[in-house]
N, C-alpha and C positions, 0 to 999 in steps of 0.2 A: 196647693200647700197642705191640703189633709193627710197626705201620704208623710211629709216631710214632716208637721207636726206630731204625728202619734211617734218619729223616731226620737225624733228630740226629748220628750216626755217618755221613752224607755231609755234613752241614754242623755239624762242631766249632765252629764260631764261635757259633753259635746254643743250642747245649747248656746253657750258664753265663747266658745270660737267663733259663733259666725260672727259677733262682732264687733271682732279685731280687725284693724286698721290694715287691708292688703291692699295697698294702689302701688300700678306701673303707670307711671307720670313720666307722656313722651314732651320732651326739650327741645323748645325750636334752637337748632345752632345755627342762631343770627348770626356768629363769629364767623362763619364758612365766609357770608358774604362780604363781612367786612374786610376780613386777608383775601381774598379776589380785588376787592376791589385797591383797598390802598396797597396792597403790593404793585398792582397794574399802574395806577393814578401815579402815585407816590415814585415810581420809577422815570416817569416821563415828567413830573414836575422837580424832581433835583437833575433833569436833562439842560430842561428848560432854563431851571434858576442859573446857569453858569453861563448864561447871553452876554455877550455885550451891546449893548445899544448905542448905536453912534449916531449922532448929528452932523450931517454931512451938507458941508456948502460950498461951491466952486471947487467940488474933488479933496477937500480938506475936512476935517473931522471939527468941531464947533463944540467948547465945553461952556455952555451953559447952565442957566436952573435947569431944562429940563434932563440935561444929561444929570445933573445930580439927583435928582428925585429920581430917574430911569434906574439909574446905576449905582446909586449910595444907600439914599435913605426913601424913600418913597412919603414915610410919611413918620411920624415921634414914635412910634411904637415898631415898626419892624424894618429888618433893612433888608437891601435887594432881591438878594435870593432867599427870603422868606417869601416877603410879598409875592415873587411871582410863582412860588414854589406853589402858596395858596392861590394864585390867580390862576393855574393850571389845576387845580384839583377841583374848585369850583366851577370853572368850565367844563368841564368833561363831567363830573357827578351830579351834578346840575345842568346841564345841558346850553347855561348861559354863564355869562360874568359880569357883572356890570363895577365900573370904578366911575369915582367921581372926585373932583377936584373942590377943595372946598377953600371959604376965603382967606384961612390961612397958610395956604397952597400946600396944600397935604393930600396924597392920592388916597383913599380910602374904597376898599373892595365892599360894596354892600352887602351883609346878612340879609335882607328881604328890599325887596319892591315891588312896586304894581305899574304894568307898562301899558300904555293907552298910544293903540294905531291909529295912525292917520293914513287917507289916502295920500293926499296931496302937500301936506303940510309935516314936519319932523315929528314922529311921535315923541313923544314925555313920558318922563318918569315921575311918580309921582309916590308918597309914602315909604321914601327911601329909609332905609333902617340900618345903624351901622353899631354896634356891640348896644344896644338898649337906647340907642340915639334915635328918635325920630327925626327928620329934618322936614322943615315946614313946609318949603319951597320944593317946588320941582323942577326937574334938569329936563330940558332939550336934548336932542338925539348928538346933535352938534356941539354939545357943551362935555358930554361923556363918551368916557370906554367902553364901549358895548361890544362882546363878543357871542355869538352860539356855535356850539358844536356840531350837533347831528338835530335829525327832528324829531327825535322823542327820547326824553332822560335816559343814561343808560341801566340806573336802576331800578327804573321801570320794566325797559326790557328786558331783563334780566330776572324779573322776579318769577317767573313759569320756572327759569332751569333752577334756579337758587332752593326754590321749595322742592322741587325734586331731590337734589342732591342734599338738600338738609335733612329729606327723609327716608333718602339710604345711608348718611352719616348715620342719624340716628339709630336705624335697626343694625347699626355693625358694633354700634356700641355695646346698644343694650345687648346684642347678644353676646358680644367679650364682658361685659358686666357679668351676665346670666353663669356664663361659661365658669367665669374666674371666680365665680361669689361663694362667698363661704356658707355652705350648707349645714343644718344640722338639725336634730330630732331632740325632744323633751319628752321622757316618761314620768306621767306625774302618777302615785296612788290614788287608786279611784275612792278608797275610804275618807280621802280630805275632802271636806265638803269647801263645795264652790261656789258659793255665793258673792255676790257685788263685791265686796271690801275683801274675800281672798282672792279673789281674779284680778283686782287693780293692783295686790302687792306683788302677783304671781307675775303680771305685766313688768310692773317695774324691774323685778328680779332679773327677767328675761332679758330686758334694754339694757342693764347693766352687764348680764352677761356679754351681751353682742359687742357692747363698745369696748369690754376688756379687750377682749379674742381681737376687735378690729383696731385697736389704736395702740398695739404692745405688743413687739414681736415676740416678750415674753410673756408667758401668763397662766397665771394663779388662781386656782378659787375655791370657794369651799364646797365638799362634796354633801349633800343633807338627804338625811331619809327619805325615802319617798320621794325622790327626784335627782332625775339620771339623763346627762346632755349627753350626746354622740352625734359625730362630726362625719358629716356625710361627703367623703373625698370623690369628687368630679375631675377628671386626669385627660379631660377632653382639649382643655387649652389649649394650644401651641404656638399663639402671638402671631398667627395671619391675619389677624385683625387688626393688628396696627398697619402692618406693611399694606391691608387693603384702605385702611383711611386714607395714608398719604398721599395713596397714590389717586384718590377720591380728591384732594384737597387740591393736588399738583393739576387735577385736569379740571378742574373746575377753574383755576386762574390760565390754564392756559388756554380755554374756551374766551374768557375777559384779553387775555395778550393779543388773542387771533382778532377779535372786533376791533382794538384798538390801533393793530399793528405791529404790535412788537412782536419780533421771532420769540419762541420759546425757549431758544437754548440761550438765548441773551436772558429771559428774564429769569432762569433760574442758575445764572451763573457757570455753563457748560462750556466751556473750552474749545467745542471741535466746531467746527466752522466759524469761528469769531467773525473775523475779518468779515465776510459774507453775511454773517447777522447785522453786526454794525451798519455794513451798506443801506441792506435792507430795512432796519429802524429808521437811520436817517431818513431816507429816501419816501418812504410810505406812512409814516408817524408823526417823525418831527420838522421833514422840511414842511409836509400842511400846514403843520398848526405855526410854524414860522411866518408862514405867509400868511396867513389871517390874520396873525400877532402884527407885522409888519403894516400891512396892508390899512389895518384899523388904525394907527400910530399915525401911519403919513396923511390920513383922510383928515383925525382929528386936529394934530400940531402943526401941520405943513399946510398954508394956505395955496390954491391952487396954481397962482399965478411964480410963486416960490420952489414949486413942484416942479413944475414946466420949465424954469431957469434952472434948474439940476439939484435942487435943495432937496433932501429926503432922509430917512430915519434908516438904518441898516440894523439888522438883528446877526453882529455875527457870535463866534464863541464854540458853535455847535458842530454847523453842519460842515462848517472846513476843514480840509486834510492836514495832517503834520506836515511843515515843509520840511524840516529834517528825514521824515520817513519816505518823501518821497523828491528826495534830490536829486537822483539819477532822472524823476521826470524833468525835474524842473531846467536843470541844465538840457534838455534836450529842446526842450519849448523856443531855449533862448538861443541856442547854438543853432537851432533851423531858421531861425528868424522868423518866427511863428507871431510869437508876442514880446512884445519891448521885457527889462526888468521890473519895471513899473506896475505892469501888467500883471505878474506874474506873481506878484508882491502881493497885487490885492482882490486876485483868485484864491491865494491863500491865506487872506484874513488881513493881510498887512495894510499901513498905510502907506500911501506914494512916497517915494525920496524926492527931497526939492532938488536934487543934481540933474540939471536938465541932460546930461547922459544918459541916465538909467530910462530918459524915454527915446531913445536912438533904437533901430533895429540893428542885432548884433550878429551876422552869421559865422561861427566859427568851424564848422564844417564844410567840405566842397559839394554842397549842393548846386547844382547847376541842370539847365535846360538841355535838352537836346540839342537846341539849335548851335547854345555853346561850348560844346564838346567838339575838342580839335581830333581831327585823325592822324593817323601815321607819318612818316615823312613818304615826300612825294617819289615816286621812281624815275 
């Protein structure tokens, strides 16, 4: 520092710079991971919310309470496709879900609990927490909705690429910051003496210049002896810095679509292979989590001996085809004599017609064996 102090003490002017306030403060953009994630989540729980849930007994659909909690209201505060919209987000972002039934039969999705395994006996829940509610009592495994997704949160795994990518967002920033920022130089005369109290007005002057110049496309100021701004123009710009975030933002979610399953040109709304995306979401996305949805529904409502007599919970809504859009199939089904109308009805989400016709097989085409196929006339 002996080198640097004798300058300072030949040039007083220069002393009271060093200690101005120059910090580059780098920005975690926690924002990245939130639009990866709830564009990813948030897509497959308004898939989800548009279920229907049917109670199904001797081949007939059963409107009960729990069809109305399933499919109305679930609970006083939110209704269906809320509930499950958030029953899907905290599944997958959470890696679990837990709902519980409370005594005045209201489903309730828990904010926090503590779960205690058993080998041989139903684990419990215990310290169940629902908007600031502690509830005293703990639930059996058999008494609630328990779902899990994968085995370890996905925001957990995620947190290696997340911090990567938030600290090339950042250096593309700061450098379109850097790039685009308004430069400029101040000559001051060196006969004003600069002590404490004119360095703090000479500061202020300066913030106010900067905020004129940055917060008014027009602007004014007064020009004073002994000091002289000039605006140091940087023409390096060119706005490839935005077109490199987006495209930073766009692969970052569709790094989260690929884990989760959903094609990419579905999730950002692209047109050219629809049909073939659709398949694909369904198929790899959300018939899973349909069946786990299902699967946990019929375990908890359906007792087993009810199960086995044909009683069960159906999740449709989703994963079924338009049967307008594919009528040429559907009449093919029924004109081979493949499957009754009936059948056909409730491949494609419908429920059975009570016309005991519509369970007849129909052939309306001349499908026939070999053996009965006549030949020519005889000679």
């Amino acid at each position: 520092m002996g080198f640097l102090d004798s300058v300072l003490r030949r040039n007083s002017e220069l002393e009271w710079m060093f200690d101005l306030d120059i910090n580059v403060e780098t920005t975690q953009r926690v924002y990245l991971k939130r639009i990866a994630l709830e564009t990813c989540i948030n897509f497959i729980g308004r898939t989800i919310s548009q279920s229907d849930f049917r109670i199904m007994e001797n081949g007939k659909r059963s409107y009960n309470d729990w069809h109305y909690l399933l499919n109305i209201r679930p609970n006083t505060d939110q209704s269906a496709a809320d509930f499950w919209q958030n029953f899907i987000y905290r599944l997958i972002h959470e890696n679990e879900v837990l709902v519980i039934l409370t005594d005045s039969d209201d489903l309730l999705i828990a904010d926090s609990f503590t779960r205690v395994e058993y080998a041989v006996y139903p684990d419990i829940f215990k310290e169940v927490e629902v908007k600031g509610h502690k509830f005293q009592r703990t639930f059996r495994m058999d008494e609630v909705i328990y779902l899990t997704y994968n085995n370890e949160k996905l925001s957990k795994f995620m947190e290696g690429l997340f911090d990567d990518f938030a600290n090339l967002f950042s250096r593309i920033i700061e450098t379109s910051m850097r790039a685009n920022q308004i430069r400029g130089t101040v000559d001051i005369d060196s006969s004003h003496s600069l002590d404490e109290k004119t360095q703090t007005k000479l500061q202020k002057f300066i913030d106010k210049l900067f905020n004129t110049f940055k917060n008014n496309t027009v602007a004014i100021i007064p020009k004073i002896k002994g000091f002289e701004y000039n605006e140091v123009a940087d023409g390096s710009f060119n706005g490839k810095s935005v077109e490199e975030m987006t495209k930073i933002k766009k692969s970052l979610i569709d790094d989260v679509a690929d884990i989760l399953g959903i094609p990419n040109a579905l999730i950002h709304g692209e047109l050219s292979d629809y049909e073939t995306s659709i398949k694909a979401y369904v198929k790899f996305c959300i018939g899973p989590l349909i069946k786990k949805i299902s699967d946990e529904l019929n375990a908890k409502l359906i007792l087993k001996k009810d199960y086995l007599n044909g009683s069960h919970i159906e999740v449709r809504g989703v994963t079924e085809k338009s049967v307008i859009d594919n009528a040429e199939a559907v009449d093919k089904l029924v004109s081979s004599g493949a499957y009754t109308r009936n059948e056909v009805r409730v491949k494609f989400g419908d429920e059975p017609s009570d016309n005991p016709a519509l369970d007849e097989f129909v052939i309306t085409k001349n499908y026939q064996t070999a053996s009965e196929l006549k030949g020519g006339e005889k000679g």
